[in-house]
C-alpha positions as CSV (number, residue, x, y, z in Angstrom):
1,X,32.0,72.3,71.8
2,X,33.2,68.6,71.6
3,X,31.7,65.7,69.7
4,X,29.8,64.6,72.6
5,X,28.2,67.2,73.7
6,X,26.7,68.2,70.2
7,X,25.2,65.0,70.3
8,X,23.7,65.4,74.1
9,X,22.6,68.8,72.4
10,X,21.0,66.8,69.4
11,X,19.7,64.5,71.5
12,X,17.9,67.2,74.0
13,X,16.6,68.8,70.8
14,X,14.8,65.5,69.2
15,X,13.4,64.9,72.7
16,X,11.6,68.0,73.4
17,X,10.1,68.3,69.6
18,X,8.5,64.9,69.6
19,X,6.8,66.2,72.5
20,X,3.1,67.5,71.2
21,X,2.7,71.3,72.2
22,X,-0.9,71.9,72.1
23,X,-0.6,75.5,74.2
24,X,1.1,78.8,73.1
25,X,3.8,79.6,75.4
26,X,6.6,82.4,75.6
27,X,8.2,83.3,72.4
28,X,11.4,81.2,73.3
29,X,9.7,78.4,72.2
30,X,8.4,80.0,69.2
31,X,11.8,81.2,68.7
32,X,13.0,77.5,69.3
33,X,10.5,76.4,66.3
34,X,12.2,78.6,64.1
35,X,15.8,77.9,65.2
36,X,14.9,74.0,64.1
37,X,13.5,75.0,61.1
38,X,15.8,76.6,59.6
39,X,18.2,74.3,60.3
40,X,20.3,76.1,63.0
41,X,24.2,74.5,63.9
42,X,23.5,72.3,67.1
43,X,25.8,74.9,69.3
44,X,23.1,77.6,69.0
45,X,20.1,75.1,69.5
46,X,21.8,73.9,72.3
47,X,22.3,77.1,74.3
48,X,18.7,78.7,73.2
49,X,16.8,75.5,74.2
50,X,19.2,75.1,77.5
51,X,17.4,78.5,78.1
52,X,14.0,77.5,77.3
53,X,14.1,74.1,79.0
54,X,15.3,75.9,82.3
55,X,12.6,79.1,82.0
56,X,9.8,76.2,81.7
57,X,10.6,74.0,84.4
58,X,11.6,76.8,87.1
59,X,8.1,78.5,86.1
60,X,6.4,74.7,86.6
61,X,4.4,75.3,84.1
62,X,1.3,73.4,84.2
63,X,0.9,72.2,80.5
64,X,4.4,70.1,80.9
65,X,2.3,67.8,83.2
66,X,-0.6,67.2,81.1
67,X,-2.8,69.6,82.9
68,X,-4.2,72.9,80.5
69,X,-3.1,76.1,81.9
70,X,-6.8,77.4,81.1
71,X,-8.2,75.7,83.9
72,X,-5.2,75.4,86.3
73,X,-2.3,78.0,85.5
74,X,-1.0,79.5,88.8
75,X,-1.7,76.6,91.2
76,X,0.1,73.8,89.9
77,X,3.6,73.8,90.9
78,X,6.2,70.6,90.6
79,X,9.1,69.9,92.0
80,X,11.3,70.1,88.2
81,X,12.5,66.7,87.0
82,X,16.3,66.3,86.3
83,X,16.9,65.7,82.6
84,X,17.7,62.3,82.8
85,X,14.1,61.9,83.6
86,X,12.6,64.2,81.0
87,X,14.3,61.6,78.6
88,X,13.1,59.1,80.4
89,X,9.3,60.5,80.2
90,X,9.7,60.7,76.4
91,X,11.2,57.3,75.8
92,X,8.7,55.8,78.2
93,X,5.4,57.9,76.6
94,X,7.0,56.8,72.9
95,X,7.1,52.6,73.3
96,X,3.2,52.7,75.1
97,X,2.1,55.1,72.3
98,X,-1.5,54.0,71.4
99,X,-2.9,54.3,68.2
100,X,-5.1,57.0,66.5
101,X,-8.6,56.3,67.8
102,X,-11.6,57.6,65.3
103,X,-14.0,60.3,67.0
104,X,-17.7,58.8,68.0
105,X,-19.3,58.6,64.9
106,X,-22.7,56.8,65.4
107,X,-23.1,53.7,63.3
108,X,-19.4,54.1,62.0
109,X,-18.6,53.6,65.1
110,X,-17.2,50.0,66.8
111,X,-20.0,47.4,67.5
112,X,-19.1,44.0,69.6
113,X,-21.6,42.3,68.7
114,X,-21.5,42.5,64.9
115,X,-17.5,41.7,65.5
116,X,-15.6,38.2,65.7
117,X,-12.7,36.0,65.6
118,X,-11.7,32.9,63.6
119,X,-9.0,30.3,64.9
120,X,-6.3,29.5,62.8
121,X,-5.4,25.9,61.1
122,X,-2.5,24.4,63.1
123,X,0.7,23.6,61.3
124,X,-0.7,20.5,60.4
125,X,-4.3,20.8,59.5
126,X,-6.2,20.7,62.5
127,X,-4.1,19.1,65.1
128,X,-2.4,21.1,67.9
129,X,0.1,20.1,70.9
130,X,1.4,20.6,74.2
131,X,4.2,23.6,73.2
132,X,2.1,24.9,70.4
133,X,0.8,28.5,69.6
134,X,-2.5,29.5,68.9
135,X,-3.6,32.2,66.8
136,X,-6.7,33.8,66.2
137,X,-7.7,37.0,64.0
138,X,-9.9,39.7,64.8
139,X,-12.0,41.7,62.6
140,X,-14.3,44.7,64.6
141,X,-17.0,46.0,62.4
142,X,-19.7,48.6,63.0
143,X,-22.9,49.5,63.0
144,X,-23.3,48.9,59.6
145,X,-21.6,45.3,59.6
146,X,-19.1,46.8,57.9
147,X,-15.2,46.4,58.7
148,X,-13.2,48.9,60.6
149,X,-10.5,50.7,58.8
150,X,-9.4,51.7,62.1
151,X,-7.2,49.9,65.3
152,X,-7.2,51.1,68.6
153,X,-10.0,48.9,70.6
154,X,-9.0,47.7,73.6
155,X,-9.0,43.7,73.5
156,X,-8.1,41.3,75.6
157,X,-8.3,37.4,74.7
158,X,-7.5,33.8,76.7
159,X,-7.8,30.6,76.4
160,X,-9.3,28.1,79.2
161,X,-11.0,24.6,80.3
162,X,-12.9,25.0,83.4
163,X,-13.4,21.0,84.2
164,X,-9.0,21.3,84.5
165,X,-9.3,24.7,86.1
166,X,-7.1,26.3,83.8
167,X,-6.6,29.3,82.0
168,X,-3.9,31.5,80.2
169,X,-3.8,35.1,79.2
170,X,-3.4,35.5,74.7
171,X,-1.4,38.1,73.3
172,X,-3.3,40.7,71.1
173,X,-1.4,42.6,68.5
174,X,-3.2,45.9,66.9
175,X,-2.9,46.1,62.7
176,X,-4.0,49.4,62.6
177,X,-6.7,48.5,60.2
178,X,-10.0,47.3,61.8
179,X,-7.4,43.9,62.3
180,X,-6.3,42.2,65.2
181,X,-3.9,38.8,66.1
182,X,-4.2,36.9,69.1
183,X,-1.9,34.6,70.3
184,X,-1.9,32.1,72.9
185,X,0.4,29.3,74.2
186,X,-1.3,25.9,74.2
187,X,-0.5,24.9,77.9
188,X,-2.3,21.3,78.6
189,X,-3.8,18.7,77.0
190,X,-7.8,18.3,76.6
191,X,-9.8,21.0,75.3
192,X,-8.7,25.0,75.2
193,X,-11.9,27.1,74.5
194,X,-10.7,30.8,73.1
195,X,-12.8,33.9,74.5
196,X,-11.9,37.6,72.8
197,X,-13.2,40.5,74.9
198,X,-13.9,43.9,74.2
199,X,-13.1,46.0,77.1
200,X,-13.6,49.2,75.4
201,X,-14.0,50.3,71.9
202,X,-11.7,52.7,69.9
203,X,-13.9,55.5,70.8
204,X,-14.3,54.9,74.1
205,X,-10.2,55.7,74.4
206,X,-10.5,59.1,72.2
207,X,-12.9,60.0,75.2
208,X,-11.2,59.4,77.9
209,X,-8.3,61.1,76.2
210,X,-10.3,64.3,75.9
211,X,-11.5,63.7,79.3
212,X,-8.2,63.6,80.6
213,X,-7.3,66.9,78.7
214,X,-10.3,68.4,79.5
215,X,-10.8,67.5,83.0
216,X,-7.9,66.2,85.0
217,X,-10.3,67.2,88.0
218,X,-13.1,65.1,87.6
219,X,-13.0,63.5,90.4
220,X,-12.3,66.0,93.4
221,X,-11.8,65.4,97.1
222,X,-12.6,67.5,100.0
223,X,-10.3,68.7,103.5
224,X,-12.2,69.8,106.6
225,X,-10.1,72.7,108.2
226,X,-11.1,73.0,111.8
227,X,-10.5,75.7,115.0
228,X,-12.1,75.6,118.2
229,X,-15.8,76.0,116.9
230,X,-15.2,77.0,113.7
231,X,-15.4,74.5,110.7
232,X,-14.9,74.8,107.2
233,X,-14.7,72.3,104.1
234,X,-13.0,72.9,101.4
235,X,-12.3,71.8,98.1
236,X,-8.6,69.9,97.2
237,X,-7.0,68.3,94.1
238,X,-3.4,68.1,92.5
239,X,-4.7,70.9,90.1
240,X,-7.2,74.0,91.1
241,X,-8.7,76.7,89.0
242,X,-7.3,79.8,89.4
243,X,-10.6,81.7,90.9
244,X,-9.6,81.8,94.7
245,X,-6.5,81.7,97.0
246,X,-5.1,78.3,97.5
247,X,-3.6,76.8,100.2
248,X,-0.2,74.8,98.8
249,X,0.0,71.1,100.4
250,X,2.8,70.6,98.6
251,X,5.2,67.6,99.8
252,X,8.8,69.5,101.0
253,X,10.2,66.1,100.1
254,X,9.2,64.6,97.3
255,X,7.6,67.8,95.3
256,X,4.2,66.0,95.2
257,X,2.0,68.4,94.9
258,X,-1.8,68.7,96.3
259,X,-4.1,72.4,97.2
260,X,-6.7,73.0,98.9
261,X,-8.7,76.6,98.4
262,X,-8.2,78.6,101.3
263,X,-11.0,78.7,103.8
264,X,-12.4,81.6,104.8
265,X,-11.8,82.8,108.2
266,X,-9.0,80.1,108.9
267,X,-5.6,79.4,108.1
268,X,-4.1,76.4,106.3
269,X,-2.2,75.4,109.4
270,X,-5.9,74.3,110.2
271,X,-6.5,71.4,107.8
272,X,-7.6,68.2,110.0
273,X,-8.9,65.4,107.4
274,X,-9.5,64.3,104.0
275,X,-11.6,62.8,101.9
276,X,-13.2,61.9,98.3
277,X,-15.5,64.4,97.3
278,X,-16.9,63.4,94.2
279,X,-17.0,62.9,90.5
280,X,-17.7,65.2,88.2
281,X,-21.3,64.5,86.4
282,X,-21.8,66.1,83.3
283,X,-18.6,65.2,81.4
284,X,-19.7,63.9,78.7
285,X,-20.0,65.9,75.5
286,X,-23.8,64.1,74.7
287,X,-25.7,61.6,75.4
288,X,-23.9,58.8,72.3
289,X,-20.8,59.7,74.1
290,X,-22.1,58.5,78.0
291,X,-23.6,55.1,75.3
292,X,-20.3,53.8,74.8
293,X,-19.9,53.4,78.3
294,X,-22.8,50.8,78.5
295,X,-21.9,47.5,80.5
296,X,-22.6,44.6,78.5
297,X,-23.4,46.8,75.3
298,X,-19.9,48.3,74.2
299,X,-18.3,47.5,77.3
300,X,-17.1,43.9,78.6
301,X,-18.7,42.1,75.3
302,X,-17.4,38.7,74.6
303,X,-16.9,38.4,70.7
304,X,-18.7,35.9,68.1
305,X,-16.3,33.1,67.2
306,X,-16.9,32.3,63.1
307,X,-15.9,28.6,63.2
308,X,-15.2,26.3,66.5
309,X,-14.5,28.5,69.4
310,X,-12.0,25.6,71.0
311,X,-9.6,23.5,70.1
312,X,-8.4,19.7,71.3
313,X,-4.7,19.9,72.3
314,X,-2.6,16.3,72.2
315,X,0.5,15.9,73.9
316,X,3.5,16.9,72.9
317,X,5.3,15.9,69.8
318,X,8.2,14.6,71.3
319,X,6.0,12.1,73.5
320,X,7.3,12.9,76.5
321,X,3.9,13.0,78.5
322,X,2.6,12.5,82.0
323,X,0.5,14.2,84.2
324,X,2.9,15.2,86.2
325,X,4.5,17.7,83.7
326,X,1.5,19.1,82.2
327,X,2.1,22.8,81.3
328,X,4.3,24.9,79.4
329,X,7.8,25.0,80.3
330,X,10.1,28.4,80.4
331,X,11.8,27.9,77.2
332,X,8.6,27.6,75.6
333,X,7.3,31.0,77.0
334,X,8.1,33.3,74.0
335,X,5.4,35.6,74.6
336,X,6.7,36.3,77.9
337,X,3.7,35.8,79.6
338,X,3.8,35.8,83.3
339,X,2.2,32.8,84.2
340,X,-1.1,30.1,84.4
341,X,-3.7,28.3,86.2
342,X,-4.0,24.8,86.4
343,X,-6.0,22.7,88.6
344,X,-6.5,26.1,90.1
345,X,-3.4,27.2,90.9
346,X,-1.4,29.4,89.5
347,X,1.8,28.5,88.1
348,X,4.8,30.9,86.9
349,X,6.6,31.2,84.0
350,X,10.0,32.6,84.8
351,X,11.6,30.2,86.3
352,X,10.0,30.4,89.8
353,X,8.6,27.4,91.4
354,X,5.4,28.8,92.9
355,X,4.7,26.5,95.9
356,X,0.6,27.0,97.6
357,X,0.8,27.2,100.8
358,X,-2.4,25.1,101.9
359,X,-2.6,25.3,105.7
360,X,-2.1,28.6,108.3
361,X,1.2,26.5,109.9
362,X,3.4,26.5,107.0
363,X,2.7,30.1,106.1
364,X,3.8,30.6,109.7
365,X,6.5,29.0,109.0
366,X,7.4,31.0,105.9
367,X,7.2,34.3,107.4
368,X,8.9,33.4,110.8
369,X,11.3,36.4,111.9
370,X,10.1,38.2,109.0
371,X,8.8,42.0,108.6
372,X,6.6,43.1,105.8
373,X,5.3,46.3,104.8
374,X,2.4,47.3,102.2
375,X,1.6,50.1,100.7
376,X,-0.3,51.1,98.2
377,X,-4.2,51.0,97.8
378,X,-7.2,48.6,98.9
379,X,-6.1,45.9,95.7
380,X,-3.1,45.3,98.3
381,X,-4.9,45.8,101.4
382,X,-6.7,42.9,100.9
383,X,-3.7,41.0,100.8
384,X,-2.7,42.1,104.5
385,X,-6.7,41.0,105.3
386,X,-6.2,37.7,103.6
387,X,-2.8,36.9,106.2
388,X,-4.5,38.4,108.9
389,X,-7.4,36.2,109.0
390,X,-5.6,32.7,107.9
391,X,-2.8,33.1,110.6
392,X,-4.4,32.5,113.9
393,X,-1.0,34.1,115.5
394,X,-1.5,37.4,114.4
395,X,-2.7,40.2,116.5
396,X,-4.6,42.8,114.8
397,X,-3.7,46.8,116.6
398,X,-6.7,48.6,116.3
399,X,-5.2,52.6,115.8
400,X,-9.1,53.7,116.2
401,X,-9.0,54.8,111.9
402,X,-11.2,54.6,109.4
403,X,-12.2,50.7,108.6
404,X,-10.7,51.7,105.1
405,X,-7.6,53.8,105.1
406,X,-5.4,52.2,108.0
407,X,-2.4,52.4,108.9
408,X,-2.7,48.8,110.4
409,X,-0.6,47.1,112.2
410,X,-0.5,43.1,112.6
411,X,2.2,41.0,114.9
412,X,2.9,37.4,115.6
413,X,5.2,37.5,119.0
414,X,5.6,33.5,119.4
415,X,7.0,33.6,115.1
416,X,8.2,37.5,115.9
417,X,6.5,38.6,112.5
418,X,5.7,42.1,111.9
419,X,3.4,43.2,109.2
420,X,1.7,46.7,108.6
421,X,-0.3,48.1,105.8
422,X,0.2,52.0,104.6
423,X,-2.2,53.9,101.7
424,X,0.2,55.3,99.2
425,X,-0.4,58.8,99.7
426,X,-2.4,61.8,97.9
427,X,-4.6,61.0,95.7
428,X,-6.8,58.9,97.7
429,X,-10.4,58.3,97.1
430,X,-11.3,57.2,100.9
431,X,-13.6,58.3,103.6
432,X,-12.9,60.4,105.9
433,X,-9.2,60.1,107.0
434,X,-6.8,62.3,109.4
435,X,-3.9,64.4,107.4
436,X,-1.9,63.1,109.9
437,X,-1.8,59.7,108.1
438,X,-1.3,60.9,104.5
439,X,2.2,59.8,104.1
440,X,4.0,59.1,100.5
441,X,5.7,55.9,100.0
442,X,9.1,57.4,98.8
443,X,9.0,59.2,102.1
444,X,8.1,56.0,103.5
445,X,10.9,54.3,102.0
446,X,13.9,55.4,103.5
447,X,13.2,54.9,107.1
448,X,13.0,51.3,106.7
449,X,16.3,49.8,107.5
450,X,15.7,46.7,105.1
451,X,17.8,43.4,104.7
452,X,16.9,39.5,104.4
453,X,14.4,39.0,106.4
454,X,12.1,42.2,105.2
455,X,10.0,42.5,102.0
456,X,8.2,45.9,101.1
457,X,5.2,45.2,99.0
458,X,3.8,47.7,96.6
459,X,0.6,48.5,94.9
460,X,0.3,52.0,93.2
461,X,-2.7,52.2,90.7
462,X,-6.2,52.1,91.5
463,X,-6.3,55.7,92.7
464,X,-4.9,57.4,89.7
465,X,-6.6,56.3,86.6
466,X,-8.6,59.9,86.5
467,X,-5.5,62.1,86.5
468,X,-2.3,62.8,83.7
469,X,-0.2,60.5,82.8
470,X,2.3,62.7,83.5
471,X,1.6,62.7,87.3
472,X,1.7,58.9,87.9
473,X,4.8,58.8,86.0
474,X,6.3,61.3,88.4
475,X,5.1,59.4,91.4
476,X,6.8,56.1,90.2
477,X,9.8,57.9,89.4
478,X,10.4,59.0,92.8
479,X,9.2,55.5,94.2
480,X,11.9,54.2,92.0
481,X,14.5,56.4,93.3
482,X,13.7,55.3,96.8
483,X,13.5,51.6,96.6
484,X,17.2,51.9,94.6
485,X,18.3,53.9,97.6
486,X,16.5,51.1,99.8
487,X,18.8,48.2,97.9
488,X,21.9,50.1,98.0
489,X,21.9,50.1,101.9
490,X,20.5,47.0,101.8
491,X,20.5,44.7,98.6
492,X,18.9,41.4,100.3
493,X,15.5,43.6,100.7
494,X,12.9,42.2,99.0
495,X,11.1,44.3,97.0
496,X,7.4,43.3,95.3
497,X,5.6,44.6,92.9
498,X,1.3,44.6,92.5
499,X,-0.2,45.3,88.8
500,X,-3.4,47.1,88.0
501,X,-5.8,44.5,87.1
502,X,-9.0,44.4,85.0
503,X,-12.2,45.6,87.1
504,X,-16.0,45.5,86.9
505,X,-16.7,49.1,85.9
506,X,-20.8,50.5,85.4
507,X,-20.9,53.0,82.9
508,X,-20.9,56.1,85.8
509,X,-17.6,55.0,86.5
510,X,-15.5,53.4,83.6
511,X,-14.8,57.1,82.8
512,X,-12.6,57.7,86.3
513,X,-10.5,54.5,86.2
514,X,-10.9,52.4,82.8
515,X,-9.2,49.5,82.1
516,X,-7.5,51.0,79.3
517,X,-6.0,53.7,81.7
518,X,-5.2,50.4,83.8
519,X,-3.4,48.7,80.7
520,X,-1.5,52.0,80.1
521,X,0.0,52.5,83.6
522,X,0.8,49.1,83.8
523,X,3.1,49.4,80.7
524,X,4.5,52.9,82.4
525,X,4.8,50.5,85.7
526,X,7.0,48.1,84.2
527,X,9.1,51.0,82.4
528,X,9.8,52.7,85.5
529,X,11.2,49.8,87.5
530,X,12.2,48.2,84.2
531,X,16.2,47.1,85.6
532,X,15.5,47.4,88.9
533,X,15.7,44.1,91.3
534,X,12.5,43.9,92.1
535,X,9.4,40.9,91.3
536,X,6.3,41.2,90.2
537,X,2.6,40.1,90.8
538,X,1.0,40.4,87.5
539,X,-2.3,40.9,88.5
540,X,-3.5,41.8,84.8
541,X,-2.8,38.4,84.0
542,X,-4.0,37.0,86.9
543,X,-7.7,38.5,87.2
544,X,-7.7,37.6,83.0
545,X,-6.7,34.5,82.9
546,X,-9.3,33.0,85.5
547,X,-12.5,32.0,84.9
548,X,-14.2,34.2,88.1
549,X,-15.6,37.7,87.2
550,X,-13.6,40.7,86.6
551,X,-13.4,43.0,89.8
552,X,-11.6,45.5,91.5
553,X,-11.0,43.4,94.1
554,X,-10.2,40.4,93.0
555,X,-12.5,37.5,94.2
556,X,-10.9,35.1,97.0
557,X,-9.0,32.2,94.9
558,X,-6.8,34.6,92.7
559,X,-6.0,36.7,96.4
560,X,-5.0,32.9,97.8
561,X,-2.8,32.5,94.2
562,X,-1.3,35.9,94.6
563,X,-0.7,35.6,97.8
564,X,0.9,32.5,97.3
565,X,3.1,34.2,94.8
566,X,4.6,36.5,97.6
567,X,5.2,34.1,100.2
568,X,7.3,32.0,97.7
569,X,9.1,35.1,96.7
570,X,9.7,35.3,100.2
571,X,10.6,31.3,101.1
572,X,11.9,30.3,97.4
573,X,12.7,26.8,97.0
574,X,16.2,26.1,97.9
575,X,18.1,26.2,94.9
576,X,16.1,27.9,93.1
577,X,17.4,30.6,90.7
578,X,14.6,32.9,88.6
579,X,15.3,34.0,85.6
580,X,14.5,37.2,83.6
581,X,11.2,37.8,82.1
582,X,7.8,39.2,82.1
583,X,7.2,38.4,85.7
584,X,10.3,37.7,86.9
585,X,13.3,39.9,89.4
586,X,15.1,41.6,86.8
587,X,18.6,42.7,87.8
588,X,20.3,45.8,86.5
């Protein structure tokens, strides 16, 4: 055995023990254990865990996903993942590791309220500029007013002046003690008031982490299967429990899998619709637990500021100062953040040249000759909404669907523009919908021809904040592997990217799609695609960064921005060359 192929075997090894077991499996693995331990040459732990690695994935076993075999060994089966992306999984899972979070432990526990923030001097004294950064620190405390020992809340932090319309997202680093830093980029001149947020606390996190152990299911969805007069409905996930026959939904192409349990007196070949079916109720381990979901209470909680909660900002130190530069330019953007409002509009950071399109006529003019396709979930479905009802051209094809889950169709014959809107596939919490229009975006993917004058838009998040992170992972692996395919055959497609963003969530629901599930698969988002040419809308910054309330769907001025965004991906600036960077194409 060469050099280079004891250190793939090393390699292979590391990987797969950094992985936490938490399930006895066959006695290969046990056997593996033991191998490592006693410190076995690399030729023999190559071969034996070659062996292992190969008897798990061909049995699909369920636990490799994230799902416990106690509730759904026997009906989970994946398509196996190649082993460059079982390194990839690891490496990926490693950089968005979040820290230890403390159990729920009454008035130990993290209290909003009794926490605040204190702003920084500047570098000299009390006077900031135009180019500066802002830091504040953080200190959570309890019940007890006593400080955490403990990191792991999930904070978020800006800085804004509503009479200039402007706002920018802060940076918030995690000590690991009860500590945190924010950090924020001083953009314009005039007053910058700071507001820290607590989305959730610490515990909130070790919850939903035992919830998503516990019960990957907790939300369920429903398929009516239907002959002649006879109708039966039937319960579907990705994951069932092993207690009846199960009909396998399983996609031939890209191994995504979904079951139903097999009806009674029909077959499978009978399945005619789908839809949400619920959420599971009584999740919570007590009633403290189902408390730290309170809106308002531990949930959403702006943060005391000790000391002024603003700051005046002068120009910048060099003097060079007008109106017309105001803002930040992209050499100052060492935080990498994606962009800012000003006057209202948002303005990017990576070099592109954001242009707001004002009147129907010029966004004509934009998407003249162009075709555009969207898929994903309702967060970009309101996107298609937003062209259809300011271009006065387009012709809306009613398909007789649901008034949710599409497909739709739009056209503009006298600009010959072609635009159509596609859900993303299983899972899907919608009304009642026709199996007939469940269709996965990889599969999607490759029968659009692509080149200049087409952009594919996606948007893949909202739906899967209930379920493994193992499963959305897969899913943006094999979405990546498409729109590669799509550039190879044709590199001038553009290719656009939606974020999760921050939501309003009531307590009954926080548990099926928190924003720190949001925050986590935007990180694994950016992984996945990380090197591929494609752009981004970073709707996390976006929704954060101005001053309307958090929703799911985004209120109307930050659609018009981030529709703006698009169209000048589409119709950059001639000229114009973006750079790399948080929000910007990045080229392999």
């Amino acid at each position: 055995m060469n050099l280079k192929t004891l250190n793939t075997c090393e390699m292979w090894v590391k990987m797969f023990f950094s992985v936490r077991v938490d399930f006895n499996h066959a006695q290969r693995l046990d056997c593996l254990r033991k191998l490592r331990r006693a410190r076995a040459p690399p030729p023999i732990m190559c071969s034996f865990f070659r062996g292992t690695l190969e008897s798990i994935v061909s049995s699909r076993s369920p636990w490799w996903y994230g799902v416990p075999p106690s509730q759904n060994a026997g009906t989970c089966k994946f398509q196996p993942s190649s082993p460059q992306e079982l390194i990839e999984e690891q490496r990926i899972f490693s950089s968005i590791a979040w820290p230890q979070t403390p159990p729920l432990q009454g008035d130990r526990s993290t209290n909003a309220r009794g926490s605040t923030y204190t702003v920084h001097r500047g570098r000299r004294g009390q006077q900031w500029h135009v180019g500066d950064q802002l830091e504040v620190t953080i200190t959570m405390r309890d019940f007890l007013a006593k400080p955490k020992k403990t990191g792991g809340d999930v904070l978020v932090a800006r800085v804004y002046n509503s009479v200039l319309q402007a706002g920018v997202a802060g940076q918030v680093i995690d000590h690991d003690n009860g500590s945190y830093t924010a950090k924020f980029p001083l953009i314009w001149t005039g007053k910058a008031t700071i507001e820290v947020t607590l989305l959730h606390p610490s515990e909130a996190v070790t919850i939903i982490r035992r919830l998503n152990k516990e019960h990957p299911d907790r939300v369920y969805f429903k398929s009516v299967f239907n002959l002649n007069s006879v109708s039966e409905t039937m319960e579907c996930n990705f994951c069932l429990p092993p207690t009846k026959q199960v009909c396998d939904f399983t996609d031939v192409r890209t191994g995504e899998p979904w079951f139903c349990f097999k009806p009674k007196k029909l077959g499978c070949e009978t399945r005619i619709s789908h839809k949400v079916g619920g959420y599971l109720r009584k999740i919570y381990q007590n009633r403290a637990e189902a408390k730290v979901f309170q809106n308002g209470v531990s949930m959403k909680v702006k943060l005391r500021a000790v000391g002024p909660a603003f700051v005046n900002v002068l120009p910048r130190r060099n003097g060079n100062h007008s109106p017309a530069d105001e803002g930040q330019s992209e050499q100052d953007n060492a935080m990498g953040h994606s962009g800012y409002y000003y006057r209202g509009k948002w303005r990017a950071l990576d070099g592109t040249t954001v242009q707001h399109f004002q009147n129907p006529s010029a966004m004509s003019k934009c998407l003249r000759g162009k075709m555009i396709y969207m898929f994903g979930d309702s967060t970009v479905r309101q996107w298609y909404e937003y062209l259809v009802e300011k271009l006065p051209g387009f012709v809306n094809f009613d398909f007789h669907n649901g008034p949710k889950t599409g497909p739709y169709m739009a056209t503009d014959s006298a600009n010959n523009i072609f635009m159509i809107y596609h859900t993303h596939g299983l899972p899907i919490r919608s009304r009642k919908m026709s199996v007939s229009e469940i269709r996965y975006v990889a599969n999607e993917l490759t029968s659009i021809k692509g080149g200049a004058n087409t952009a594919v838009i996606l948007s893949i998040w909202a739906h899967f904040g209930s379920f493994p992170d193992r499963l959305y992972l897969r899913r943006l692996q094999r979405i990546r592997n498409a729109v590669v395919q799509l550039r190879i055959r044709s590199p001038d497609t553009l290719v656009v990217i939606r974020t999760g963003n921050i939501k309003d969530l009531s307590a009954s629901r926080a548990v099926f799609n928190s924003d720190w599930t949001t925050m986590q698969h935007n990180k694994i988002l950016r992984a996945v695609f990380h090197g591929v040419e494609v752009r981004w809308v970073d709707a996390w910054e976006m929704t954060l960064a101005h001053n309307a309330r958090f929703m799911l769907h985004p209120e109307p001025p930050i659609i018009k921005n981030m529709v703006d965004v698009v169209l000048s991906y589409i119709c950059p600036l001639k000229g114009e060359k973006v750079q790399g960077g948080k929000g910007a194409l990045v080229v392999s």
